[in-house]
C-alpha positions, 0 to 999 in steps of 0.5 A: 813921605807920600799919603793917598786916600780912598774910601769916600763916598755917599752914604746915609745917616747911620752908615758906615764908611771905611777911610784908607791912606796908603803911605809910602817912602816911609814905614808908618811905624815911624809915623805920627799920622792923622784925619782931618776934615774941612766941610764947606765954610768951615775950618778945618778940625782934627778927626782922629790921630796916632802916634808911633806908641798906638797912642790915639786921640779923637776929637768929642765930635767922633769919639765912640764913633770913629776908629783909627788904625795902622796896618803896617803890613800894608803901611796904611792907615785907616778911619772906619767911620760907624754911625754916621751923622750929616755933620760928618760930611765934609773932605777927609784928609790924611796927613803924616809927620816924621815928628811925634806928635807934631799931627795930634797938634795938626802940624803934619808936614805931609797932606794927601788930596783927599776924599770925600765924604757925604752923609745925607739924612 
């Protein structure tokens, strides 16, 4: 399994961005997937995940803001980011495991390089 993310870039409070990760050697359907951030002397955090069932899981810091998805006519997955805050700004990876659940408790086998993303005020 092999994931690619685009979609970073600047954008100011209050914006909206759209993350992509194109997956492949894999159907994503099969697929536990996930976005995780880490911005500049932090940990990284779990942003969003979902598991084959559609079932998805946000973490408080983005819930209601972010949205997480699967095409699987594209085998990719996506978070669009609304209402953007500075907090936001940090390198978004996404990362994929053949194993359910295994991402929703950030152990994904599979990491992209990632993208980044800065929101300023």
């Amino acid at each position: 399994v092999q994931v690619v993310e685009s979609g970073g870039g600047s954008v100011q409070a209050g914006g909206s961005l759209r993350l992509s990760c194109a997956a492949s050697g894999y159907n994503i359907r099969y697929l536990s997937m996930g976005w995780f951030r880490q911005a500049p002397g932090k940990e990284r955090e779990g942003v969003a995940t979902i598991e084959w069932d559609e079932r998805t899981v946000y973490s408080d810091s983005v819930q209601g803001r972010f949205t997480i998805s699967k095409d699987y006519t594209k085998n990719t997955l996506y978070l669009q980011m609304d209402s953007l805050k500075p907090e936001d700004t940090a390198m978004y990876y996404c990362a994929a495991d053949r194993r359910y659940g295994y991402c929703e408790r950030s152990d994904c086998g599979y990491w992209g390089q990632g993208t980044q993303v800065t929101v300023s005020s």
